[in-house]
C-alpha positions as CSV (number, residue, x, y, z in Angstrom):
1,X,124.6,64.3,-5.1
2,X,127.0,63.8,-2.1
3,X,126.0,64.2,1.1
4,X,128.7,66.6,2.1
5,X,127.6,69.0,-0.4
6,X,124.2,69.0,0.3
7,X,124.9,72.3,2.3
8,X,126.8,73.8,-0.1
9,X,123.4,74.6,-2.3
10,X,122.2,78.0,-2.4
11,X,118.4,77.3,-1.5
12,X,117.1,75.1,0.5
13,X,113.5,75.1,-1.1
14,X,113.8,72.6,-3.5
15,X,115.2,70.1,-0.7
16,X,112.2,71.0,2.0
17,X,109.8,70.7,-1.0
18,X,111.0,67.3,-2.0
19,X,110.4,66.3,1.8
20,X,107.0,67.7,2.2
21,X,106.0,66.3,-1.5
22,X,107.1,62.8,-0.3
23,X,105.1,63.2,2.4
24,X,102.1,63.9,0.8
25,X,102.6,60.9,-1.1
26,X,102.8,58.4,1.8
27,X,99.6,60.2,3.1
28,X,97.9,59.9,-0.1
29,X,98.5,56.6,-0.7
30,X,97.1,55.3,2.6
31,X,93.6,54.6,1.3
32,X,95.5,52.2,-1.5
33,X,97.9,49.8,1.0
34,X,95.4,47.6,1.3
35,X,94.4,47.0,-1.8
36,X,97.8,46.9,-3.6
37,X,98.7,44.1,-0.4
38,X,95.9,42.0,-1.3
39,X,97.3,42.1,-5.1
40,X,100.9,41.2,-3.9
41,X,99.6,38.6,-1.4
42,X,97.4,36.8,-4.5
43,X,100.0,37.2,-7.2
44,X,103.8,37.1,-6.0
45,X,103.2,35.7,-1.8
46,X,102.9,37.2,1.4
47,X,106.7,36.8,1.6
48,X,107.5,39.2,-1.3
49,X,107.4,42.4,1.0
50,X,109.7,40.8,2.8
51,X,112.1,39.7,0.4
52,X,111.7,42.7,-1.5
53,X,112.7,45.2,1.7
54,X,115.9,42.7,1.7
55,X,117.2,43.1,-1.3
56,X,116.6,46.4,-1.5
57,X,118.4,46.7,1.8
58,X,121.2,44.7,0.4
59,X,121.5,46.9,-2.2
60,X,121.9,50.4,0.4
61,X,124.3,48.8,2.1
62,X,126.6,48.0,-1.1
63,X,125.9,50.9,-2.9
64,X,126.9,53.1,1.1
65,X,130.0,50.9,0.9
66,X,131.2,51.7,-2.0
67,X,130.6,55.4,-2.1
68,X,132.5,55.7,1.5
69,X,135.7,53.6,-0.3
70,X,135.5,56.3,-3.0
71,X,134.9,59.4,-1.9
72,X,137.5,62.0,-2.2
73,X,139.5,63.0,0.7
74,X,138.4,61.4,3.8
75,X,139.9,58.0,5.1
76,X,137.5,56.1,5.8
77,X,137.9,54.3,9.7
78,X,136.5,50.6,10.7
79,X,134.2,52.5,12.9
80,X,132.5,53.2,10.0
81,X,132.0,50.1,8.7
82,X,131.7,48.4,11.8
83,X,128.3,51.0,12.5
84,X,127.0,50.3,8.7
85,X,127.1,46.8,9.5
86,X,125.1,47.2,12.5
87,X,122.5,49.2,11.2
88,X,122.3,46.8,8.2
89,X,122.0,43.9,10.7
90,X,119.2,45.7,12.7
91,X,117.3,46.5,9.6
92,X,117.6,42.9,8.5
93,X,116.9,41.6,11.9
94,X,113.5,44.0,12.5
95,X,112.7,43.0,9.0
96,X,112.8,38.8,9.6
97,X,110.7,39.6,12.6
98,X,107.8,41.0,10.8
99,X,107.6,38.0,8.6
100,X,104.2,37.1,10.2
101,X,103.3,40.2,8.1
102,X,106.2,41.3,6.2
103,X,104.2,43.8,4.4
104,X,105.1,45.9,7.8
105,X,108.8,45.3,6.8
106,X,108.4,48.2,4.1
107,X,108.1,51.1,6.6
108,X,112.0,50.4,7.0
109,X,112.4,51.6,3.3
110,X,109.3,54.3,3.2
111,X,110.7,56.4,6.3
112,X,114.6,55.3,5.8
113,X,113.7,57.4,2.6
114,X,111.9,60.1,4.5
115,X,114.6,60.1,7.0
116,X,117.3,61.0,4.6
117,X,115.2,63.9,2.6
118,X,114.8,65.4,6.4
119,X,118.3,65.1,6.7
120,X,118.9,67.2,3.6
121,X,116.6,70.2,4.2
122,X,117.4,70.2,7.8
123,X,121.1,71.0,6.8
124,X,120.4,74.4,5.5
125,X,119.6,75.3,9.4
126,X,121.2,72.8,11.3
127,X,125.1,72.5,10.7
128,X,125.7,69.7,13.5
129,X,125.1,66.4,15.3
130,X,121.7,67.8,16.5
131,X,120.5,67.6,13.2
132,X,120.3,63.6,13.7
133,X,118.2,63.8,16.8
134,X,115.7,66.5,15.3
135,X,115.1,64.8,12.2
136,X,114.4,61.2,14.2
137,X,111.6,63.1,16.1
138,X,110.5,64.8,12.7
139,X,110.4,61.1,11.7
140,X,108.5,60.3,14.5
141,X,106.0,63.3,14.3
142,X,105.1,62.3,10.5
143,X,104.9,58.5,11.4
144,X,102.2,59.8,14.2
145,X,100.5,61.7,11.8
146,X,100.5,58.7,9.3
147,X,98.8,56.8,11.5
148,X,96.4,59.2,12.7
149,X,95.1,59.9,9.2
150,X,94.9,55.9,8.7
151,X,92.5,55.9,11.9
152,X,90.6,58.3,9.7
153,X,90.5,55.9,6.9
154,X,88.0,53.1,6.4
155,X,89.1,50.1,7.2
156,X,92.3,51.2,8.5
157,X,93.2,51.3,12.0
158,X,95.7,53.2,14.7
159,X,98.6,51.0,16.1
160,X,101.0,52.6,18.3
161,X,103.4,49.7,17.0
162,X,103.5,51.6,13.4
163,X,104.4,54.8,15.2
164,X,107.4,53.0,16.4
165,X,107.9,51.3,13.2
166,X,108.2,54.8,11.7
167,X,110.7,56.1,13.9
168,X,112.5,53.3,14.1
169,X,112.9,53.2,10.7
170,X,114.2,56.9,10.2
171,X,115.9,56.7,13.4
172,X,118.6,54.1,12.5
173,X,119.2,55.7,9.3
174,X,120.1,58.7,10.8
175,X,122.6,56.8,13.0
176,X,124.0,55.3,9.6
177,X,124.3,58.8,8.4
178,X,125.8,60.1,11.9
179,X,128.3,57.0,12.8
180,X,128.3,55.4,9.6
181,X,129.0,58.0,7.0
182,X,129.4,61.4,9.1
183,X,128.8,63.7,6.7
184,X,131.9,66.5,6.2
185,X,129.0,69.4,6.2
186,X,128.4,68.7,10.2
187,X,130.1,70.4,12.7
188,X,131.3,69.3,16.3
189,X,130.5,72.9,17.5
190,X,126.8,72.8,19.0
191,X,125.0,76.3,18.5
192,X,122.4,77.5,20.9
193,X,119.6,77.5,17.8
194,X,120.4,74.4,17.2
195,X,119.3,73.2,21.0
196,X,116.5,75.1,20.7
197,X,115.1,73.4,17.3
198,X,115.9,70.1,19.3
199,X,114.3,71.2,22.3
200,X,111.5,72.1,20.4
201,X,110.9,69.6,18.3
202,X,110.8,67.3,21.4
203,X,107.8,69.1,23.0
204,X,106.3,69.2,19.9
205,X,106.5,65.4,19.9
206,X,105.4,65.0,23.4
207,X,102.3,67.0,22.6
208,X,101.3,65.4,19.7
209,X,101.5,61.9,22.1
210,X,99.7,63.3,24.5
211,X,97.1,64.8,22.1
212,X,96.8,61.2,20.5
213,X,96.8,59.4,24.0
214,X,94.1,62.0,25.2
215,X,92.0,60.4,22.5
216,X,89.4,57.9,24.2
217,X,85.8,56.9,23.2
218,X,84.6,60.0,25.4
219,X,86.4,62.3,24.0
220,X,85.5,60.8,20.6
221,X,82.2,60.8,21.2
222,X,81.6,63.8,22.2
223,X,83.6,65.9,19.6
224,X,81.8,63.1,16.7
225,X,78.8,64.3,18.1
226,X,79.5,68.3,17.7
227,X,80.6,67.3,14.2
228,X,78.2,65.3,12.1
229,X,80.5,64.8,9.2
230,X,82.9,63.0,12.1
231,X,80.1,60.7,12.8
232,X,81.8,57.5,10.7
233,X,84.5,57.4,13.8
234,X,81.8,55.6,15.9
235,X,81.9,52.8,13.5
236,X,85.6,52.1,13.9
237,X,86.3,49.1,16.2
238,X,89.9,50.5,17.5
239,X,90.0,53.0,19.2
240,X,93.0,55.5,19.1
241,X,93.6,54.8,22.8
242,X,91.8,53.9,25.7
243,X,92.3,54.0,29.6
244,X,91.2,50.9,31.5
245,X,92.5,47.9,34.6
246,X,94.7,45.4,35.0
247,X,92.4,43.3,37.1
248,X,93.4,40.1,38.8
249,X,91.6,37.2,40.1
250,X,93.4,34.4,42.3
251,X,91.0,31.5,40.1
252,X,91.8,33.4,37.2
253,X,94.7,35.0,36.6
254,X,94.9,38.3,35.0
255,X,92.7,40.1,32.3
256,X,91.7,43.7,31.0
257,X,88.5,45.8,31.1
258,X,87.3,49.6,30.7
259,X,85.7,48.6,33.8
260,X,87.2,47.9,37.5
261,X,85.3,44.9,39.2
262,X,82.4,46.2,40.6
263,X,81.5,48.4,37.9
264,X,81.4,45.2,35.6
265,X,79.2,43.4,38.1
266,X,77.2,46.4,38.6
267,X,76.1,46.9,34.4
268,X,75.9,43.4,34.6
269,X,72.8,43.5,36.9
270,X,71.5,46.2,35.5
271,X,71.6,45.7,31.9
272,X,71.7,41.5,31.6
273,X,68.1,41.4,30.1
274,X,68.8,44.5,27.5
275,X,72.2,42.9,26.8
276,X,71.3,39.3,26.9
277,X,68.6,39.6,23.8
278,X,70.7,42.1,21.7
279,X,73.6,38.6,22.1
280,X,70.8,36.1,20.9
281,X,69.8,38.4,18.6
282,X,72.7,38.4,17.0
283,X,74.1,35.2,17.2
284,X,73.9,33.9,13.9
285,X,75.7,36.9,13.1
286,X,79.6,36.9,12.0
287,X,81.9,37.8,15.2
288,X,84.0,40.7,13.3
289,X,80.1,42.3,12.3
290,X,79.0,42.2,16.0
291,X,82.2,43.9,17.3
292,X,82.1,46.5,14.5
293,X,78.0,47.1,15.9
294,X,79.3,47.4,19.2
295,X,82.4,48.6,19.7
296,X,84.0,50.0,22.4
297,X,82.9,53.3,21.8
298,X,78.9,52.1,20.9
299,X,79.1,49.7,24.3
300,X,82.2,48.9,25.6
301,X,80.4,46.4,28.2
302,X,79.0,44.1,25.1
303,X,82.3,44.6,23.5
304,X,84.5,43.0,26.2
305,X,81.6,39.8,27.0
306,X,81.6,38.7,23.5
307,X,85.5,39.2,22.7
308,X,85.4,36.8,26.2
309,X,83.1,34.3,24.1
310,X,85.0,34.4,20.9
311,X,88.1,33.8,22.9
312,X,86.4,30.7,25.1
313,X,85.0,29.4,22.1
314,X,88.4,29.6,19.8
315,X,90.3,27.7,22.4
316,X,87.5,25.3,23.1
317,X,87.8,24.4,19.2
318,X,91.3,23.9,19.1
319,X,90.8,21.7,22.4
320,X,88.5,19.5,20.7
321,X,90.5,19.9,17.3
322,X,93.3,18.4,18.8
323,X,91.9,15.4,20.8
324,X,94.8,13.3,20.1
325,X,97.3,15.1,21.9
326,X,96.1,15.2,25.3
327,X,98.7,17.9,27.1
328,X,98.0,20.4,24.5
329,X,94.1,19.5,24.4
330,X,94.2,19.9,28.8
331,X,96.1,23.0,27.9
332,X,93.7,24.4,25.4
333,X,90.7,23.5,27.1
334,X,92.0,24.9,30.4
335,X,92.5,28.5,28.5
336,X,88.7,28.6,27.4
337,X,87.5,27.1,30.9
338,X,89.5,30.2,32.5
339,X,87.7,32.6,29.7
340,X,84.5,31.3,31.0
341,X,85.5,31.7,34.3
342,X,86.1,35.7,33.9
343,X,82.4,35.8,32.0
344,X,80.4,33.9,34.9
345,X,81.9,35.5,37.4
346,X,82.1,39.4,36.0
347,X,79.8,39.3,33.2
348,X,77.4,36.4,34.8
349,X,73.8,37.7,34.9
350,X,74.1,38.5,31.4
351,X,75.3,34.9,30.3
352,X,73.0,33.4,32.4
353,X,70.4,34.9,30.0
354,X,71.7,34.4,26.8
355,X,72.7,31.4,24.4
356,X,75.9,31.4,25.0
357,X,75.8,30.5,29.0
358,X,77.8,26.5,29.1
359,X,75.6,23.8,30.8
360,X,76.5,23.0,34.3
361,X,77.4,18.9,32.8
362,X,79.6,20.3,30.2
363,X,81.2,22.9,33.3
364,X,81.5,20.4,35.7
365,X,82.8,17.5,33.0
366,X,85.4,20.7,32.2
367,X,86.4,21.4,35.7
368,X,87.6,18.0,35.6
369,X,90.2,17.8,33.2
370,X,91.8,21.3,33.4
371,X,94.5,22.6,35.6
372,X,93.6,25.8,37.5
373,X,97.0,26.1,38.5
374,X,97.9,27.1,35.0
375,X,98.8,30.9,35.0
376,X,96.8,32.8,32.6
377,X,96.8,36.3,31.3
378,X,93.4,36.9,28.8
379,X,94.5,39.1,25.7
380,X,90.9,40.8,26.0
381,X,91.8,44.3,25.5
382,X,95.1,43.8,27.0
383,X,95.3,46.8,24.5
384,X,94.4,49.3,26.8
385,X,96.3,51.7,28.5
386,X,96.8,50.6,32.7
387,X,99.9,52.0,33.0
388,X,98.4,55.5,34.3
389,X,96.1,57.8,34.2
390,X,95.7,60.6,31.4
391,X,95.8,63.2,34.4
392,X,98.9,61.2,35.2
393,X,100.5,61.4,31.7
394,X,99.6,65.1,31.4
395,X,101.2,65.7,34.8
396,X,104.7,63.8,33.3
397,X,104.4,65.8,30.0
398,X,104.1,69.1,31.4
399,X,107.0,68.1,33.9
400,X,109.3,67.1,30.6
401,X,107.9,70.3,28.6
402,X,109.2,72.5,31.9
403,X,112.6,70.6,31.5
404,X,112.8,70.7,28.1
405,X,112.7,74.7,28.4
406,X,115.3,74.6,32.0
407,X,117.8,72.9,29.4
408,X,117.3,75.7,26.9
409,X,118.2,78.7,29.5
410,X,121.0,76.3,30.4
411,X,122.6,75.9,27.4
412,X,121.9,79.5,25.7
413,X,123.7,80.5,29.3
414,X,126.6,78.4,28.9
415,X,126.8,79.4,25.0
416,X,127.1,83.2,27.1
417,X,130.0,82.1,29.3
418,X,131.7,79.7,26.7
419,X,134.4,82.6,25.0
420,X,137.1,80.5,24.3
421,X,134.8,78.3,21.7
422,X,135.0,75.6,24.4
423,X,131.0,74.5,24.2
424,X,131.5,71.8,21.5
425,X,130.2,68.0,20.9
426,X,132.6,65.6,19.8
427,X,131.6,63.6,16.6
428,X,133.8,60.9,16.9
């Protein structure tokens, strides 16, 4: 079917029910990705997702190519092709940066897909360039939903990076449909419905981002708590998002915690005993086990000390691992003497108690060899959110929802005043 008659079709059910079908499906099949990765991974390579999004790329672009050379009266500029080749090069180029896990790579074809189906029930109602912008932020509503049923799911997690994926993904197609192939059925003339689906859609995203933002361990806990059959949440390791501090420290450098300075000296104190033995208890135990026991939501204080041991440790392995080379070895060590530097000095009393505390020869034989000078930056939940506060974020939202609505009344006015057909938006 060609894209300039999509709007020609007498109902638009059929489109909006292949849309929301196709949806279903990339929700449904959420509780499978892992598994049918692990089977790709064992039988064809980790690089086959890659590869695969590629050619299948490749083959888009050809097959867009051709169909703009051949379609019936419209001459076809180098504007065109010169925005097809961009968006094929940005595909490409997101794609080859993924390849540490190029199974991430196949959001680009999943919500290209999506992106386009949008498109096509969005033209019964939308007849011009708005209809680009309102489907990316459909795009990006789904692709938030997406990942909000995967923190749902066992074993998967929430990663605002896959949100961005998502949109990203539907976003550039729609600039290949709007630059690239500009569609006959779209009109330059902007209508004052079609502002407000935009308008509206945009709150609707801003919402659903604050909704998701607004969604600490509190909050989780205390709405798991009301619902029983919520209760496996507390199990999940990542948290949907979480407020916490840049701190910095002049011997240091900078790391992350839930926690400002003296509150983490202050639990320290009071819990190093309790803390201490539930550590030794559990030292034999696997890392990824004891993090899953006590996550941030179970103890967010135990959390952040042992991801500050693992750390310490893993760099203290590759320092002895690589022996031989003496400026990565200082380099490596000097990383995991800094990592122990954050845990005697903000998580101290507890160490001091547990089986995990360095001796003073091994410290002092340390302090010897690295450079403190070396800046440092822990990635101990450099995940969370320092940024602002979620009174703060509210505060902007609301702000953008009031100007979001300002616009409306502006345009509908001007729509008013605008008798000589003069409110248009070029489509160049």
């Amino acid at each position: 079917m060609k894209i300039s008659g999509i709007c020609g079709l007498k109902k638009a059910w059929p489109s909006y029910a292949l849309a929301i079908l196709y949806t279903l499906f990339i929700f449904l099949t959420i509780p499978y990705v892992r598994t049918i990765q692990k089977y790709v991974y064992s039988n064809l390579g980790k690089s086959a997702f890659g590869y695969f999004v590629l050619i299948i790329l490749g083959v888009g672009f050809v097959g867009t190519f051709f169909y703009l050379k051949h379609r019936p009266g419209r001459k076809i500029s180098k504007q065109n092709y010169l925005w097809l080749t961009l968006v094929f090069s940005l595909y490409c180029y997101f794609t080859i940066t993924l390849w540490e896990a190029p199974e991430e790579a196949i959001h680009f074809l999943e919500y290209g897909l999506l992106s386009y189906l949008v498109y096509r029930a969005l033209c019964y109602h939308i007849k011009d360039v708005t209809i680009f912008f309102v489907a990316s932020l459909i795009i990006f509503m789904i692709g938030t939903i997406d990942e909000i049923i995967q923190w749902l799911v066992p074993s998967r997690y929430w990663d605002f990076r896959d949100v961005w994926l998502n949109f990203l993904a539907g976003g550039l197609f729609q600039i290949c449909l709007w630059k690239g192939i500009q569609p006959d059925a779209i009109s330059k003339r902007v209508t004052p419905g079609s502002i407000r689906i935009l308008l509206t859609t945009a709150a609707g995203c801003l919402i659903l981002l604050g909704i998701c933002a607004s969604n600490t361990p509190d909050r989780v806990f205390n709405y798991s708590a009301k619902m029983p059959f919520l209760s496996f949440i507390g199990n999940n390791e990542i948290m949907m998002n979480e407020y916490g501090h840049r701190l910095s420290d002049k011997e240091i450098g900078i790391f992350y915690s839930r926690f400002t300075k003296e509150e983490l000296r202050s639990i320290d104190n009071l819990k190093k005993l309790h803390y201490s033995n539930i550590l030794n208890a559990a030292q034999a135990k696997d890392y990824s086990q004891f993090i899953k026991a006590y996550n941030p939501l179970a103890a967010p204080f135990l959390y952040e000390m042992r991801s500050h041991i693992f750390q310490r440790d893993k760099f203290l392995a590759l320092a002895e691992k690589e022996t031989e080379k003496i400026d990565l070895d200082k380099e490596n060590l000097t990383l995991a003497f800094k990592e122990n530097l954050i845990l005697e000095k903000y998580f101290g009393e507890t160490l001091r108690h547990s089986a995990y505390l360095w001796p003073i020869a091994e410290v002092e034989k340390y302090k010897k060899i690295v450079d403190l000078n070396l800046p440092y930056e822990s990635l101990v939940s450099s995940e969370l959110f320092t940024t602002f506060t979620e009174r703060e974020l509210w505060i902007g939202i609301g702000v953008f929802l009031i100007l979001l609505i300002a616009i409306n009344v502006f345009f509908s006015r001007l729509h008013r005043l605008d008798t000589k057909g003069l409110f248009t938006v070029i489509n160049p």
